[in-house]
DRENNU-612692 format. One record per residue: residue number from 1; residue in one letter; y negated, x negated, z negated of N, C-alpha, C in turn; chain. Coordinates in pm, 1 decimal, m for minus. Example, Ala and Ser with C-alpha at 12.3 -4.5 7.8 and 13.67 -1.06 7.14 Angstrom:
BEGIN
1 | A | 569.0 | m1319.0 | m780.0 | 450.0 | m1230.0 | m780.0 | 330.0 | m1320.0 | m780.0 | A;
2 | S | 225.0 | m1285.0 | m708.0 | 106.0 | m1367.0 | m714.0 | m3.0 | m1290.0 | m787.0 | A;
***
This chain:
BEGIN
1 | X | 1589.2 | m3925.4 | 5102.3 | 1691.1 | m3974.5 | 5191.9 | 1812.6 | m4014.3 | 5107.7 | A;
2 | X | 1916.6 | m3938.0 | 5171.0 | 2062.2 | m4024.2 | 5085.7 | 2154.3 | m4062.8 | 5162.3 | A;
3 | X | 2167.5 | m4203.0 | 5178.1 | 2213.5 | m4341.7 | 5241.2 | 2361.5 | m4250.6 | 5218.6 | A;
4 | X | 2431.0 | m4178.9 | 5137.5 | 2569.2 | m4204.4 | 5116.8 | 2584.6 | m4049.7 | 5247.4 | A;
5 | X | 2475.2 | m3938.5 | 5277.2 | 2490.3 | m3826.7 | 5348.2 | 2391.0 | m3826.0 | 5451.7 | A;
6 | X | 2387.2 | m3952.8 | 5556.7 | 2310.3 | m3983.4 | 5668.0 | 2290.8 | m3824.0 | 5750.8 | A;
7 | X | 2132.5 | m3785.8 | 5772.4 | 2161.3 | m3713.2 | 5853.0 | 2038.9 | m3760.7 | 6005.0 | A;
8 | X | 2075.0 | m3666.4 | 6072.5 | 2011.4 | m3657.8 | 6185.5 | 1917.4 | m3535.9 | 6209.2 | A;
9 | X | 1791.0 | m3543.0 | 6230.5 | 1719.8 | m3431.8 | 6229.8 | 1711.2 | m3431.4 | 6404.1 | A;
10 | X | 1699.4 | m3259.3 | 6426.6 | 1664.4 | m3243.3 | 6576.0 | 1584.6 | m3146.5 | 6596.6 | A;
11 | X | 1536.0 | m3126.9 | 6740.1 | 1441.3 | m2977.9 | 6758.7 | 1489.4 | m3012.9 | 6889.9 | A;
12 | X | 1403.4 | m2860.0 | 6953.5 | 1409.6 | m2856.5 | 7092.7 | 1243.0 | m2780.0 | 7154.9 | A;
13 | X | 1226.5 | m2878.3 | 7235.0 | 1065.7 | m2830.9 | 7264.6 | 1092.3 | m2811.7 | 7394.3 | A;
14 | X | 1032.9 | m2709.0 | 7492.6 | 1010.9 | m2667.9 | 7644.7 | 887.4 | m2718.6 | 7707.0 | A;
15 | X | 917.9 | m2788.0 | 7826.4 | 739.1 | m2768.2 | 7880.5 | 772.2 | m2738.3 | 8039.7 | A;
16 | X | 673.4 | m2729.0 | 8089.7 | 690.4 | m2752.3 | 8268.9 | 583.8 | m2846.4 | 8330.7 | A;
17 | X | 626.2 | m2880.7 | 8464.9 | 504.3 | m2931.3 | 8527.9 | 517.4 | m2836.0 | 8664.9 | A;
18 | X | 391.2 | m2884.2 | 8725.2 | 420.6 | m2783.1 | 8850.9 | 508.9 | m2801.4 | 8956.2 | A;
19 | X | 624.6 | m2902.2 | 8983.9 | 724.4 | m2916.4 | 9045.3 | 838.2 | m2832.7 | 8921.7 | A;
20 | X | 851.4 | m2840.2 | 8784.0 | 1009.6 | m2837.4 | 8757.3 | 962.4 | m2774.3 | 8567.5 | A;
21 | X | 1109.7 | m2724.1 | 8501.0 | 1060.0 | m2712.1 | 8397.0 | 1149.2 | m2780.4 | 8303.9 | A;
22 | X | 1143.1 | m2845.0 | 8216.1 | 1171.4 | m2932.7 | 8100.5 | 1211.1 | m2896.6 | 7994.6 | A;
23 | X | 1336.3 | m2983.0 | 7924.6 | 1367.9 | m2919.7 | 7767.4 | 1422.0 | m3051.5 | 7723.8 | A;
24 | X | 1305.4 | m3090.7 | 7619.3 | 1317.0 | m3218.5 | 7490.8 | 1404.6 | m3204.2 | 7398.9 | A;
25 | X | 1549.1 | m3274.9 | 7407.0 | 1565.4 | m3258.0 | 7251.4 | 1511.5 | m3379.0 | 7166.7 | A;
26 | X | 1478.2 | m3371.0 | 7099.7 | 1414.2 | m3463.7 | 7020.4 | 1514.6 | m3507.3 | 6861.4 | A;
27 | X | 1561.5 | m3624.8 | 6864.8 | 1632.9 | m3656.6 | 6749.1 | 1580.2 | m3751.7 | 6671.8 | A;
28 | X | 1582.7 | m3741.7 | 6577.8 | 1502.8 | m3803.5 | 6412.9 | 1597.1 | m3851.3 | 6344.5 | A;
29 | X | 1603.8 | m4049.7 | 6315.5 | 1658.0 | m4040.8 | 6184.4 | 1597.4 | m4146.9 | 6128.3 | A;
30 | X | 1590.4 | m4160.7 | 5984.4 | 1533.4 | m4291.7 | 5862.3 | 1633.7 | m4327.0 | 5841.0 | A;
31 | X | 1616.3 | m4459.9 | 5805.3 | 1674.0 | m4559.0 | 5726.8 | 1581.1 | m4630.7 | 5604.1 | A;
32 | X | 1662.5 | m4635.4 | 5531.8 | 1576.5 | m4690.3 | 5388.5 | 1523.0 | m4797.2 | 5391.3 | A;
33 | X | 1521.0 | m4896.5 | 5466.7 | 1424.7 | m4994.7 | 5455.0 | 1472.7 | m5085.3 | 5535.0 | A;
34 | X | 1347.3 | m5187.8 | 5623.7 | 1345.5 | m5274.9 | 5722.7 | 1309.2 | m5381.4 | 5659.7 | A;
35 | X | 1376.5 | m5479.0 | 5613.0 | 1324.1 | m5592.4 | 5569.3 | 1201.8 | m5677.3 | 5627.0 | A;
36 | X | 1109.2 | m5748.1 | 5533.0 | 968.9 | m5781.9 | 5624.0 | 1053.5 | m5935.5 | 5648.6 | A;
37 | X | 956.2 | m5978.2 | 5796.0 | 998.2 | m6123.9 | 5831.6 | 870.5 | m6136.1 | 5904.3 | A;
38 | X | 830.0 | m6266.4 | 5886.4 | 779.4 | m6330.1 | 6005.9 | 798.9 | m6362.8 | 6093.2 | A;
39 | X | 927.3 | m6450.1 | 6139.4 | 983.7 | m6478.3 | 6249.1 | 1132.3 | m6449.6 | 6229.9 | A;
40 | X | 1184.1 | m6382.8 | 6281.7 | 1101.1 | m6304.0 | 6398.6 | 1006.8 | m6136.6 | 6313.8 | A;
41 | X | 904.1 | m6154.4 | 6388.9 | 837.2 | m6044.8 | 6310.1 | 906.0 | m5895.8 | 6307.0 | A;
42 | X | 890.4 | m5835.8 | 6229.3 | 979.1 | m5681.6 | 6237.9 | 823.0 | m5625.4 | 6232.2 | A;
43 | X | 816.3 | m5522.2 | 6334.5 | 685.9 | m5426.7 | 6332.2 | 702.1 | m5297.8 | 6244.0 | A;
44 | X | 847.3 | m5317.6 | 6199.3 | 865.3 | m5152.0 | 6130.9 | 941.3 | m5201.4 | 6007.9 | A;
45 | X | 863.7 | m5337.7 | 5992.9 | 915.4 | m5339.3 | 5805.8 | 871.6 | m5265.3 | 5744.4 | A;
46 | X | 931.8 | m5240.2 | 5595.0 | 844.0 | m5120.8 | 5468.3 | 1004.9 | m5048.0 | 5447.2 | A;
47 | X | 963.1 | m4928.9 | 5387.1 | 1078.6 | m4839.5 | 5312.2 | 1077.1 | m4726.4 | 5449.1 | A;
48 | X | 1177.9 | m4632.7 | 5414.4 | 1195.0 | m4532.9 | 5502.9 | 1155.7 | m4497.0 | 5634.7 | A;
49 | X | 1137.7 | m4641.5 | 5726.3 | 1163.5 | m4626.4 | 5855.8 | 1208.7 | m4503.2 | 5911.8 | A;
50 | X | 1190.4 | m4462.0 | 6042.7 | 1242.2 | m4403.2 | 6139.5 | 1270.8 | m4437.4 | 6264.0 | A;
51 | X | 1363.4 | m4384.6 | 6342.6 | 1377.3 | m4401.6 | 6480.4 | 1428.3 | m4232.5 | 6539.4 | A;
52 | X | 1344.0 | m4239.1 | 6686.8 | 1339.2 | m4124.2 | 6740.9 | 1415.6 | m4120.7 | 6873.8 | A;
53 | X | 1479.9 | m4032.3 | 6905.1 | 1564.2 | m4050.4 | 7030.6 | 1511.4 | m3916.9 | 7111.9 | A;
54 | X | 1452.6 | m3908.1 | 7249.1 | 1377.0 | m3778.2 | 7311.3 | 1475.6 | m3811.7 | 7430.0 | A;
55 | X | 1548.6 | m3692.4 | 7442.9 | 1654.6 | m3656.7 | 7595.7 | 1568.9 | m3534.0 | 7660.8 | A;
56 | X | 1519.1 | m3587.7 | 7769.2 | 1473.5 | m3489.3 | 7875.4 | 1595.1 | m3464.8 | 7993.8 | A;
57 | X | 1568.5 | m3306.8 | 7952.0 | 1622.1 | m3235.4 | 8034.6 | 1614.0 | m3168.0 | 8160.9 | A;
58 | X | 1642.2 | m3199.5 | 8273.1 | 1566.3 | m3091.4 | 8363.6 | 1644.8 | m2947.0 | 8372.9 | A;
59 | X | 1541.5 | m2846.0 | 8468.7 | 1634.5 | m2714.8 | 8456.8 | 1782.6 | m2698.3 | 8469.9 | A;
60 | X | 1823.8 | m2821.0 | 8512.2 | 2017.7 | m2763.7 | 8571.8 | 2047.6 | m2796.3 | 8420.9 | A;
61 | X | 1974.4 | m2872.7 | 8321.6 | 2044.3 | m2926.0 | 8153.8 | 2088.6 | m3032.8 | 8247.4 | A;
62 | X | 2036.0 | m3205.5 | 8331.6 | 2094.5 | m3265.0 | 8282.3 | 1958.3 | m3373.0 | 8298.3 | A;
63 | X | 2000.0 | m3476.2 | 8171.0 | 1933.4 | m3553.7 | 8141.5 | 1896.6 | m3639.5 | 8219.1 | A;
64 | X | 1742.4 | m3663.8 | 8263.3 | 1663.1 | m3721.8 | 8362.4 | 1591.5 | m3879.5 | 8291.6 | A;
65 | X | 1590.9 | m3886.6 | 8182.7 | 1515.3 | m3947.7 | 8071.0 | 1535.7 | m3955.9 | 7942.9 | A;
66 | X | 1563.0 | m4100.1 | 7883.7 | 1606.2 | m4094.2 | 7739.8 | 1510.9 | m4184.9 | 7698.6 | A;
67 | X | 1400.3 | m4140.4 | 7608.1 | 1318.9 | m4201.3 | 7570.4 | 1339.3 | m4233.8 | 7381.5 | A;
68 | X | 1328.9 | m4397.9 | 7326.8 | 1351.1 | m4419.9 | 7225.4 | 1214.2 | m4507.3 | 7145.8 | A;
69 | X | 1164.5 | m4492.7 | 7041.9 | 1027.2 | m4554.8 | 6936.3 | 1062.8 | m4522.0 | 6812.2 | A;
70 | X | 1007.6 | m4596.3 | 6746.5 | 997.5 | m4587.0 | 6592.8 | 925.5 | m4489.0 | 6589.2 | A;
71 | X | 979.3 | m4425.4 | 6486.4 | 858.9 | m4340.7 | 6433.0 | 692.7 | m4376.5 | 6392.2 | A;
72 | X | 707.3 | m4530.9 | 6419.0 | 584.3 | m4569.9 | 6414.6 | 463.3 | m4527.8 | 6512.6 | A;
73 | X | 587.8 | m4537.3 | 6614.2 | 555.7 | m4535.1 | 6723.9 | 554.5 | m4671.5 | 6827.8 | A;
74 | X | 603.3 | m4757.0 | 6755.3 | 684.7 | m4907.6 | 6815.7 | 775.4 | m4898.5 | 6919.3 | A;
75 | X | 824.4 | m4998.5 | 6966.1 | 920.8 | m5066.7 | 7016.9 | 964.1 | m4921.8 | 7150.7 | A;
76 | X | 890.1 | m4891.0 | 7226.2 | 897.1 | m4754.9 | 7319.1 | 994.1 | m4809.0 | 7428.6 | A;
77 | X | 1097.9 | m4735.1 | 7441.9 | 1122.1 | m4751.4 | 7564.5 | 1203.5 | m4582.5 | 7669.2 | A;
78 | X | 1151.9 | m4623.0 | 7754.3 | 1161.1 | m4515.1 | 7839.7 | 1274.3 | m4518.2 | 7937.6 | A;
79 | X | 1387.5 | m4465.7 | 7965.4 | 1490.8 | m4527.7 | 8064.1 | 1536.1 | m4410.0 | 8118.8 | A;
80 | X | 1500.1 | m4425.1 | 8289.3 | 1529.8 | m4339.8 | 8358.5 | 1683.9 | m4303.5 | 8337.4 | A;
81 | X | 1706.2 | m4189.4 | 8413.8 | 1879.6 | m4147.9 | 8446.8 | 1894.9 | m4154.4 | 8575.9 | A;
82 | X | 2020.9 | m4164.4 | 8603.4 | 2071.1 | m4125.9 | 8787.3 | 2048.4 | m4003.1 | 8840.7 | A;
83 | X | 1952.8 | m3886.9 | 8741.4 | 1925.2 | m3789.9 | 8753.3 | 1842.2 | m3758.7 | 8790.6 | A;
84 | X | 1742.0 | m3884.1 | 8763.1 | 1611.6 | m3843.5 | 8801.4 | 1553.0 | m3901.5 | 8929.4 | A;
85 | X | 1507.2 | m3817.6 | 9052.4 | 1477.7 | m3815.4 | 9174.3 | 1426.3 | m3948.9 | 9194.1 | A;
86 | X | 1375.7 | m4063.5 | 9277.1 | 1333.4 | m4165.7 | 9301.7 | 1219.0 | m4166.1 | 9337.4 | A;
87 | X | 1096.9 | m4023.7 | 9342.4 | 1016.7 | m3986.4 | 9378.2 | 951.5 | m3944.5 | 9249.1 | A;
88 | X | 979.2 | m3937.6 | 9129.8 | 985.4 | m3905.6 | 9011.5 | 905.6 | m4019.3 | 8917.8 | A;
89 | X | 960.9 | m4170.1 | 8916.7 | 932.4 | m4291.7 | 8888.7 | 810.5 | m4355.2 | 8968.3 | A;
90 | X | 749.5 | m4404.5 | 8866.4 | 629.5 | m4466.7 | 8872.0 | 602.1 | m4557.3 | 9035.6 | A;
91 | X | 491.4 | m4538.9 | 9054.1 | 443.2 | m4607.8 | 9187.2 | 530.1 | m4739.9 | 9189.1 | A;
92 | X | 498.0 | m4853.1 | 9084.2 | 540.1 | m4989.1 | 9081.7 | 661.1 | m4973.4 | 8957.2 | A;
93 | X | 755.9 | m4904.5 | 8990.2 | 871.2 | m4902.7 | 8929.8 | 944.9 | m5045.5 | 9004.3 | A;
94 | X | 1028.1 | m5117.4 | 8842.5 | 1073.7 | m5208.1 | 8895.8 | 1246.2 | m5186.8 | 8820.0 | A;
95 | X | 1328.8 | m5171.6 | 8930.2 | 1454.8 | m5149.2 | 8855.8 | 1533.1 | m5273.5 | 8827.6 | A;
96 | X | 1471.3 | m5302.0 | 8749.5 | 1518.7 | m5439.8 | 8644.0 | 1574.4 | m5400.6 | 8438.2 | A;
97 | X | 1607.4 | m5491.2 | 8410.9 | 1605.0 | m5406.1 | 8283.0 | 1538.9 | m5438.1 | 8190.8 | A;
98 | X | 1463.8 | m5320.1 | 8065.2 | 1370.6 | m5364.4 | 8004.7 | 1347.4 | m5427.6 | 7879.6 | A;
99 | X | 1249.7 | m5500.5 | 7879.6 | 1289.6 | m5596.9 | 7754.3 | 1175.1 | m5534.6 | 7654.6 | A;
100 | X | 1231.3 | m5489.8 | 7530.8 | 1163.5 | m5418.7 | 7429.2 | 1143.3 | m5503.3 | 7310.3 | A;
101 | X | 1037.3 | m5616.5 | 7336.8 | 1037.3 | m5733.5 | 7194.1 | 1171.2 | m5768.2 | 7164.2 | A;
102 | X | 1217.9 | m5824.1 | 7277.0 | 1360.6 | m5934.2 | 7245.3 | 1483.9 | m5852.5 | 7314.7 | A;
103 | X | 1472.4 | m5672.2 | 7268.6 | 1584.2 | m5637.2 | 7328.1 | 1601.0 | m5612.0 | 7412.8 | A;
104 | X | 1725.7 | m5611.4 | 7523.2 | 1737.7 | m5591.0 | 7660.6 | 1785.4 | m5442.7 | 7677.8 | A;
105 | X | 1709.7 | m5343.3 | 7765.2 | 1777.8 | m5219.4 | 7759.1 | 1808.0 | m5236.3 | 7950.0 | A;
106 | X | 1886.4 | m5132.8 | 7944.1 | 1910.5 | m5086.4 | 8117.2 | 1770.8 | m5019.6 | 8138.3 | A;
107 | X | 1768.0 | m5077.1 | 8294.4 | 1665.4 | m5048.6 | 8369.7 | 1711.3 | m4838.4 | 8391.9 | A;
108 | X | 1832.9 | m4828.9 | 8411.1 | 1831.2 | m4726.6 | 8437.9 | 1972.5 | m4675.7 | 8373.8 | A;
109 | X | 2036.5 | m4551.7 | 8374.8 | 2121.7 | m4514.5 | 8297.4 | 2232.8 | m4423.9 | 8436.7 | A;
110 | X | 2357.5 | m4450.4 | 8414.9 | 2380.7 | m4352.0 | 8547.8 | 2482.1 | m4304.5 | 8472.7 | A;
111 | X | 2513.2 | m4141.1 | 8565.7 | 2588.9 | m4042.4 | 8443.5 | 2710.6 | m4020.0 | 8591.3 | A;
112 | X | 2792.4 | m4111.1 | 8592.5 | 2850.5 | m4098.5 | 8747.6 | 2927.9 | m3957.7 | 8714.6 | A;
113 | X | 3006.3 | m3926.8 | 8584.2 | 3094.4 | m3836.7 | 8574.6 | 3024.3 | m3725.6 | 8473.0 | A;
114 | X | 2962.0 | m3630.0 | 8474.7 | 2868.8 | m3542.5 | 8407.0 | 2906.9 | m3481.6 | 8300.3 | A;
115 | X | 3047.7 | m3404.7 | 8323.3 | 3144.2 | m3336.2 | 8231.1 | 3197.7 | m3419.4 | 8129.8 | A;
116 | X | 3239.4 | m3582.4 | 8085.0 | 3314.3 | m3632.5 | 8013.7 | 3230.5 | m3754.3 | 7944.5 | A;
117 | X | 3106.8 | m3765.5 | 8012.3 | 2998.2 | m3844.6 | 7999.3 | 2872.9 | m3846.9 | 7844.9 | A;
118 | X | 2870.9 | m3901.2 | 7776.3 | 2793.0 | m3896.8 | 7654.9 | 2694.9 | m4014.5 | 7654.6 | A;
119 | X | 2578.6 | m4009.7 | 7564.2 | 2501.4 | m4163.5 | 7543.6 | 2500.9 | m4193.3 | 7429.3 | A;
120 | X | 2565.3 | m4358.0 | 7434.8 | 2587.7 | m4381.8 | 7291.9 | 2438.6 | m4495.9 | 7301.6 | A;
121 | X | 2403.6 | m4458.6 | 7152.3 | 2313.3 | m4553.0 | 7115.3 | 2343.2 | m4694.3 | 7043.9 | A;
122 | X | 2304.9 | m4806.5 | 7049.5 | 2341.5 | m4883.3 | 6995.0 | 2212.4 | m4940.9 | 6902.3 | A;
123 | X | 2260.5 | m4936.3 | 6742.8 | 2148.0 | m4989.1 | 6651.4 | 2179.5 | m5110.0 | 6590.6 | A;
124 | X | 2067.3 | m5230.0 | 6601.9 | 2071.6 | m5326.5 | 6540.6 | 2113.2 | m5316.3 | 6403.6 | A;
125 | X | 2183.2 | m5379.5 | 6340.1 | 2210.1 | m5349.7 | 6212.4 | 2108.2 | m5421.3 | 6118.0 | A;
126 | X | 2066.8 | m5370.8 | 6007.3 | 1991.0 | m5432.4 | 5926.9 | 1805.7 | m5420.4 | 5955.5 | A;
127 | X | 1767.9 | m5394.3 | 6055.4 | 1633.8 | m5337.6 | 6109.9 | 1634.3 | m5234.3 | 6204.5 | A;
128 | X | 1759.6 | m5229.4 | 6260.1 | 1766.3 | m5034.4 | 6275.3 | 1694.6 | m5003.2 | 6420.9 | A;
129 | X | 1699.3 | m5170.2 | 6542.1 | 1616.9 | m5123.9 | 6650.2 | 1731.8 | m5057.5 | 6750.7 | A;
130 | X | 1668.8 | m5002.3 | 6850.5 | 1802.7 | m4998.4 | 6953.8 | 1811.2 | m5156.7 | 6992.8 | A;
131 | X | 1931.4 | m5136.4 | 7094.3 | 1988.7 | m5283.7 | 7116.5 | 2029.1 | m5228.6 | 7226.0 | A;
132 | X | 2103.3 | m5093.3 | 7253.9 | 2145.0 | m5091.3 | 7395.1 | 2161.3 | m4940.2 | 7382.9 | A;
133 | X | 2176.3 | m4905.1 | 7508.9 | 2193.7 | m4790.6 | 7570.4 | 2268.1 | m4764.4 | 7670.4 | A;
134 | X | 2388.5 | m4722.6 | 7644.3 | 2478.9 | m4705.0 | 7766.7 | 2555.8 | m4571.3 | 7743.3 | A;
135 | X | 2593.7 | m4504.6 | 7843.1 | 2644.6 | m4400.3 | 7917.0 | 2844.2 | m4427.8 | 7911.3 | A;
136 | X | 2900.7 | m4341.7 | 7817.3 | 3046.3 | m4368.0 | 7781.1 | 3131.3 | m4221.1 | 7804.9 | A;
137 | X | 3222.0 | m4239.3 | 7854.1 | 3361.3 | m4127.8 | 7870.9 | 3366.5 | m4123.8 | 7729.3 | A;
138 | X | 3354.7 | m3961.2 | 7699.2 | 3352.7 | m3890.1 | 7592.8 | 3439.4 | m3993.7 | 7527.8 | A;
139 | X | 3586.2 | m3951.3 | 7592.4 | 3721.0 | m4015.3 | 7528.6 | 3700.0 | m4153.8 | 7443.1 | A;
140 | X | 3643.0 | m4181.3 | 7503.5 | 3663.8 | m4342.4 | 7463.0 | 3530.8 | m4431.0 | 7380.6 | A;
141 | X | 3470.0 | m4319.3 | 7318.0 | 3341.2 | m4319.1 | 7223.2 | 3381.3 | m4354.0 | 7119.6 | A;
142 | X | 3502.7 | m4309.4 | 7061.9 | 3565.4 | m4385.2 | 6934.3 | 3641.2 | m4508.0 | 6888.6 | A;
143 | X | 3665.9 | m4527.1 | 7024.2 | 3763.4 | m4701.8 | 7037.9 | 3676.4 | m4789.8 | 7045.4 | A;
144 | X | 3650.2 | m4859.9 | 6989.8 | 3583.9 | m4942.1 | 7007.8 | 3582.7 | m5073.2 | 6901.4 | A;
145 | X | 3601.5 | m5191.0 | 6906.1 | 3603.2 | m5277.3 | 6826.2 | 3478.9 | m5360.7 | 6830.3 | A;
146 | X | 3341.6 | m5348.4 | 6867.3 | 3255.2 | m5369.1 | 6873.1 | 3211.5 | m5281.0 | 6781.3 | A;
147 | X | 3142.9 | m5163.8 | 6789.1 | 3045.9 | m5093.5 | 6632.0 | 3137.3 | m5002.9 | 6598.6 | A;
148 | X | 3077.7 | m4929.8 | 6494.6 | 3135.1 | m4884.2 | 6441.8 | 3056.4 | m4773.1 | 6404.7 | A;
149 | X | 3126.1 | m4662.7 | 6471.9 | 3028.4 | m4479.7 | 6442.4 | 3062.2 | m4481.1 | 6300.7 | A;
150 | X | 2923.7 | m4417.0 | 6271.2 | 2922.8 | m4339.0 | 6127.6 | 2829.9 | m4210.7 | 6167.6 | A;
151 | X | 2959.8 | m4138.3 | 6105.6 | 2891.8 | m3965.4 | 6104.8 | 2774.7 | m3946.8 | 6041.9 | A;
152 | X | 2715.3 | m3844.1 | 6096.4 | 2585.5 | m3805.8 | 6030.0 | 2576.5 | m3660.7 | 6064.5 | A;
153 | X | 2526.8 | m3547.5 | 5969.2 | 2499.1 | m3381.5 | 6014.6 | 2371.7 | m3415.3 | 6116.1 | A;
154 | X | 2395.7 | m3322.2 | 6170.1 | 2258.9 | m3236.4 | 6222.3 | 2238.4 | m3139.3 | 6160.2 | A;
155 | X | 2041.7 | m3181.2 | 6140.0 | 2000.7 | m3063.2 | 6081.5 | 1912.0 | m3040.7 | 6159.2 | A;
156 | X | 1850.4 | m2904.1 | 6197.6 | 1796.0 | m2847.6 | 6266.3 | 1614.7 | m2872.9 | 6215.0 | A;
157 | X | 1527.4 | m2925.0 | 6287.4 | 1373.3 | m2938.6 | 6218.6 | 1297.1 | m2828.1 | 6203.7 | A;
158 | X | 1271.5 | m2766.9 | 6142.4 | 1213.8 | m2622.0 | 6130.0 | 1073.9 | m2622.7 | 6153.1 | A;
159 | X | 986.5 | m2767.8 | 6192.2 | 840.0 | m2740.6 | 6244.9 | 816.8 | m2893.8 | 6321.4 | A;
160 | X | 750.0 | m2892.4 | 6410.9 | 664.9 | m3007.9 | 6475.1 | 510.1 | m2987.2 | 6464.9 | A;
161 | X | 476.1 | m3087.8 | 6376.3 | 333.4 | m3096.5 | 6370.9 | 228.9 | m3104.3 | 6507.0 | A;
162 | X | 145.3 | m2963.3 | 6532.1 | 87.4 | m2997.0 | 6639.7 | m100.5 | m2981.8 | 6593.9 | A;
163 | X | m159.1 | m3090.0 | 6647.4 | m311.1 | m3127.8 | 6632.2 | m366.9 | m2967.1 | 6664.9 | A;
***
């Protein structure tokens, strides 16, 4: 890993169910290290952390589901879109928003304008969790006096380990 040429790894996996058919992109990135604490505990202290970002797609390409975990497989959270049917979501769906060990995410994500619309992620600094998830006009992804984007390539993952 080199901290000074951050990249982003991705793939794209297909599946269907018998209503609809599906396309994962799946995004990958490490960070060099999560400092250990007790309080508050970090579940993904150690060196070369990861965090994973999975955008489900339905057939029209638009995102129904943005699902985010450590590569540990920690801190999961699952957050519907305005895309996805209301018939879709769990029996005892509660549209409240979810709290992921301290952090507050949206219960749900809405993409009112489709064409100009992006999802920015927001990472804790220094342990690297999400913190938020919200839905931004392309345009206005770079203004911001709150965080601060740092570029990273995409590189394409050339295998997914399957059992």
């Amino acid at each position: 890993m080199d901290t000074h040429h951050p990249t982003i790894y991705y793939l794209k996996r297909q599946f269907a169910t018998p209503k609809e058919r599906y396309t994962n992109l799946i995004y990958r990135v490490h960070f060099p290290k999560v400092p250990f604490s007790l309080i508050p505990f970090y579940l993904t202290a150690g060196n070369n952390v990861g965090l994973m970002v999975i955008i489900t797609l339905d057939s029209a390409k638009r995102p129904v589901l943005v699902t985010t975990v450590g590569t540990c497989g920690c801190y999961l959270a699952i957050v519907p879109t305005s895309f996805l049917p209301g018939d879709a979501l769990p029996d005892k769906w509660r549209d409240k928003p979810l709290n992921i060990y301290g952090e507050i995410l949206p219960a749900r994500l809405s993409y009112a304008n489709r064409n100009t619309s992006k999802l920015l992620i927001h990472i804790r600094p220094g342990v690297h969790r999400v913190m938020d998830l919200e839905v931004v006009d392309e345009k206005n992804k770079k203004t911001s006096r709150f965080f601060t984007i740092i570029p990273a390539a995409l590189k394409r993952q050339s295998f997914l380990y399957r059992p």
